[in-house]
Each structure stands twice: as C-alpha cells, then as structure tokens.
Backbone as CSV, one residue per row, in Angstrom:
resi,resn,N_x,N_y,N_z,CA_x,CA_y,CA_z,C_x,C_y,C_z
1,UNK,0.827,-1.183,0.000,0.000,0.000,0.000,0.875,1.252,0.000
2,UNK,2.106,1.483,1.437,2.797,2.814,1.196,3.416,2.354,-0.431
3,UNK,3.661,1.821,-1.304,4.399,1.891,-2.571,2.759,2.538,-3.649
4,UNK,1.689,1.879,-3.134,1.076,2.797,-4.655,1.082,4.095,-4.137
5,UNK,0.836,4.662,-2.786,0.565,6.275,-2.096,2.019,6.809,-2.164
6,UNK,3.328,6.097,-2.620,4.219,6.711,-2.859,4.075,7.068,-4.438
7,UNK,3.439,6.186,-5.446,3.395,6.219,-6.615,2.566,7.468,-7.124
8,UNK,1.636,7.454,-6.495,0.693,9.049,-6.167,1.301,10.019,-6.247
9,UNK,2.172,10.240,-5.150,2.917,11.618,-4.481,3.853,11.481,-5.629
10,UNK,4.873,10.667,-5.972,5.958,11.048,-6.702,5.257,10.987,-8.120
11,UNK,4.663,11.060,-8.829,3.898,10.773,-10.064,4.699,9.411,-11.067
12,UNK,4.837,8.386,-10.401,5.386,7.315,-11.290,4.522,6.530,-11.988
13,UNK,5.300,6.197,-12.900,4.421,5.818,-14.267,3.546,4.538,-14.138
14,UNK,2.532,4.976,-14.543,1.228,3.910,-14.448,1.479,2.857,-15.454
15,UNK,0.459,1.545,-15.609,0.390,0.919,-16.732,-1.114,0.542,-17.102
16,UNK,-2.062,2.170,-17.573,-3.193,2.073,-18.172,-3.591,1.031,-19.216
17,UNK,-4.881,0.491,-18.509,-5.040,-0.973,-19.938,-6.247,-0.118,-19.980
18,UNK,-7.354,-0.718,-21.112,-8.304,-1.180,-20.643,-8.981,-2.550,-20.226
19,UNK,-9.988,-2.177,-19.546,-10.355,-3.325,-18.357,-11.909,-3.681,-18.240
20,UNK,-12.154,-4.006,-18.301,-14.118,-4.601,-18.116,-14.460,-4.529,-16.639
21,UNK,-15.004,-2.992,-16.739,-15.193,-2.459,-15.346,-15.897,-3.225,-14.572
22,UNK,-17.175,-3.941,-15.242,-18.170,-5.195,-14.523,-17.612,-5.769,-13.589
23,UNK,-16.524,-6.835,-14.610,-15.639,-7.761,-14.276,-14.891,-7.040,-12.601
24,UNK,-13.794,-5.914,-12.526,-13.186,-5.507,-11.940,-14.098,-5.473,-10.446
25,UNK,-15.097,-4.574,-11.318,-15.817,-4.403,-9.602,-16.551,-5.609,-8.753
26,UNK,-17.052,-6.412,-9.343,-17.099,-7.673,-9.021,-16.159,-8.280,-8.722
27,UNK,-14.963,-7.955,-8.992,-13.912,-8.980,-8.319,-13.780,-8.293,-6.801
28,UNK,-13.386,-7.109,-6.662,-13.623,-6.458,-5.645,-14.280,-6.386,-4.827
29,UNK,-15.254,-6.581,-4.779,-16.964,-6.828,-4.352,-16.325,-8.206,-3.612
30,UNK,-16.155,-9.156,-4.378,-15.699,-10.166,-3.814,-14.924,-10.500,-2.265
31,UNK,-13.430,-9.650,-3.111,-12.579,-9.575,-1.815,-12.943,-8.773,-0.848
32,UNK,-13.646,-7.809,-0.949,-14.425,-7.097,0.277,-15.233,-8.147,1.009
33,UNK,-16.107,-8.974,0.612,-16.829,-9.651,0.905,-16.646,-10.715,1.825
34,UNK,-14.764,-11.031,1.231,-14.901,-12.269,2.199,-13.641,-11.684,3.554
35,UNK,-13.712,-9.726,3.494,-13.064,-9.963,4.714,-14.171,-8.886,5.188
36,UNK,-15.265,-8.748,5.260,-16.387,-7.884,5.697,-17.044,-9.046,6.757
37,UNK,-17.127,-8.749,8.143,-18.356,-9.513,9.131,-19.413,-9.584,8.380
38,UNK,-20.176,-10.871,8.904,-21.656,-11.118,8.352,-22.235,-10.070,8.465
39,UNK,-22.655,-9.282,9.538,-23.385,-8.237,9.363,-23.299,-6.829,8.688
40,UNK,-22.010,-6.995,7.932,-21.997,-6.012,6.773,-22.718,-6.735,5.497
41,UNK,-23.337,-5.949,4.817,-23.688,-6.394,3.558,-23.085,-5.574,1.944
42,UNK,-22.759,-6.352,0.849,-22.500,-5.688,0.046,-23.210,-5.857,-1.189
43,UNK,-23.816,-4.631,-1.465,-24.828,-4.616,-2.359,-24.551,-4.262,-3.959
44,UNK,-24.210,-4.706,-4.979,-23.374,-4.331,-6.399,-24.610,-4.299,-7.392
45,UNK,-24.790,-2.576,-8.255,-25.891,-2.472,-8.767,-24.917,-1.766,-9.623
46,UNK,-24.817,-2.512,-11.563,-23.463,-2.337,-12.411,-24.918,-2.250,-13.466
47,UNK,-24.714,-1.852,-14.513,-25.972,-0.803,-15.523,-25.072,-2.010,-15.945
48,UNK,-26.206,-2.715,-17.002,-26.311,-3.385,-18.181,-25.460,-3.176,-19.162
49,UNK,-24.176,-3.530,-20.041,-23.757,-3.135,-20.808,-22.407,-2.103,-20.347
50,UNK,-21.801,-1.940,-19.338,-21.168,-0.749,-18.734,-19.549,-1.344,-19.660
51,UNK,-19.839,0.133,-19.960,-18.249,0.612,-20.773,-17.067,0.051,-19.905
52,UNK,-16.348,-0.514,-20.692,-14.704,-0.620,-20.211,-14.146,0.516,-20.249
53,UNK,-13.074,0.209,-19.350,-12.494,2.010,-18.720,-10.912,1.816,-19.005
54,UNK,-10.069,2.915,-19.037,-8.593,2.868,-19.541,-8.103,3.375,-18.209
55,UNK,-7.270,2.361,-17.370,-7.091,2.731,-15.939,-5.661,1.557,-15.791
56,UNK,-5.362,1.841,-14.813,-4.094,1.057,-14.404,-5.031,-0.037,-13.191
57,UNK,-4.947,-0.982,-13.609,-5.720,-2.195,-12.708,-5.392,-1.793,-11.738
58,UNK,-4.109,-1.899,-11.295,-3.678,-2.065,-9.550,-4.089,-0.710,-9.054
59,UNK,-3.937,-0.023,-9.563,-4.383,1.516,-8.634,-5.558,1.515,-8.544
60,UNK,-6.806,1.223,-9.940,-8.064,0.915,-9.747,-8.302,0.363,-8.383
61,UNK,-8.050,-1.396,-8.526,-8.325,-2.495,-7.480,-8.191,-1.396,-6.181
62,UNK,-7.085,-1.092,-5.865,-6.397,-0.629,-4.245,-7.538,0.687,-3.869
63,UNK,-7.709,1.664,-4.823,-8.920,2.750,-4.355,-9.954,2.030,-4.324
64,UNK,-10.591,1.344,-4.788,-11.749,0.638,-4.435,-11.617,-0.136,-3.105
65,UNK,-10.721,-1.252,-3.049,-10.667,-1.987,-1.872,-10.115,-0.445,-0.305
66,UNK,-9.455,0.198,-0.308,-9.220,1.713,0.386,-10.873,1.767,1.158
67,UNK,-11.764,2.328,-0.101,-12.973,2.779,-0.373,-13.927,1.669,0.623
68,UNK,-13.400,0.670,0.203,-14.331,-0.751,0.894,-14.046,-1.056,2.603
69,UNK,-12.675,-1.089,2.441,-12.016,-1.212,3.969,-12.577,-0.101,5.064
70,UNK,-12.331,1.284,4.618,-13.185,2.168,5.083,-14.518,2.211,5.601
71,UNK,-15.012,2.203,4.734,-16.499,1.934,5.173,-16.929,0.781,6.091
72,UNK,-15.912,-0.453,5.899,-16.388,-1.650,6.740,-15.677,-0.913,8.294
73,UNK,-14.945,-0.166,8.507,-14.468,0.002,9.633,-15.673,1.296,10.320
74,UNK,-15.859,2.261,9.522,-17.068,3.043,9.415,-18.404,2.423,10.262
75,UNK,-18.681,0.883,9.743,-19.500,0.282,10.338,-19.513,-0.664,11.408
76,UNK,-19.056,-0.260,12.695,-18.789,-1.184,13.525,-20.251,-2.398,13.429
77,UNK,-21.492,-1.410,13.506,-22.559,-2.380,14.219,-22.986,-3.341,12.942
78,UNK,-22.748,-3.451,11.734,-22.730,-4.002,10.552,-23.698,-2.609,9.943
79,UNK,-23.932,-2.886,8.493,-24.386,-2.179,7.397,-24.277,-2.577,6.393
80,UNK,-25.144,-1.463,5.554,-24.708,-2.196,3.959,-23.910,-1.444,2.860
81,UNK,-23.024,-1.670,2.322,-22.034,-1.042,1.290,-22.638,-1.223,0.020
82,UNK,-22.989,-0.152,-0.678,-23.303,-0.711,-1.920,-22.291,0.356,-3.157
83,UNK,-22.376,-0.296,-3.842,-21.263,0.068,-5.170,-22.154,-0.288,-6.443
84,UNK,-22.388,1.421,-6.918,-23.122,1.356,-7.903,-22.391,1.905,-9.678
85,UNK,-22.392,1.607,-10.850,-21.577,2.174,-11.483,-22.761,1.645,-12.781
86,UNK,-22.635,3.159,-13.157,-23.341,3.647,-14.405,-22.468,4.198,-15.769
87,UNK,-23.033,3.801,-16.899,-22.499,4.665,-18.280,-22.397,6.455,-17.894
C-alpha cells in the first residue's frame, strides 16, 4: 500500500489498460466480501452493458478496496455497502 501512495505523491508511471469495469468491480466486491463480518452487507448495482475504462488495474483495485475497507471500519454495528456504477 505505502508503494502505490508513494506512486501518487511522486507521479510514477502507471500501466493504463483497458479493463471490463463489470468484471473488476465484481472482483472487488468479492474480496471485500470475504473480509467484511456477516453483518456487513455488500450490495453491487453495475448498468447493463457498462463501458470498459482505460485505468491502471492495480491503482483501480487498491482505491476501491481503500474505499471498501473504510467503510467496513465506518461500520462497527454491521451495514450495507453498496457500489453502484453507471455509463
């Protein structure tokens, strides 16, 4: 983690693909999932058809999972996380 927030600050060079955002956030969704307590819930609502995006996977993955970790700590008493992504 300090190596991508160093990659940030010093501006070092990415390796933008594109990626099948579906795919991505669902994988994510995933690994949130299996370190989230039962009483968190994660809710994934992805629009039909959603555009692939030109992003560097690993920096993608890590702000999302950041984004996920957060919120599960956010929720001590459980809750629900949902991750929604539209055209």
């Amino acid at each position: 983690m300090t190596e991508h927030l160093l990659a940030f600050s010093r501006d070092l060079p990415t390796r933008p693909e594109v990626i099948d955002t579906s795919k991505a956030l669902r994988d994510v969704a995933d690994l949130l999932g299996r370190s989230f307590p039962s009483g968190i819930r994660i809710i994934l609502r992805l629009e039909d058809g959603l555009w692939p995006i030109r992003v560097d996977a690993a920096q993608f993955e890590l702000a999302l999972l950041n984004v996920g970790l957060n919120a599960r700590d956010a929720m001590p008493d459980g809750g629900v996380l949902e991750i929604e992504a539209r055209n």
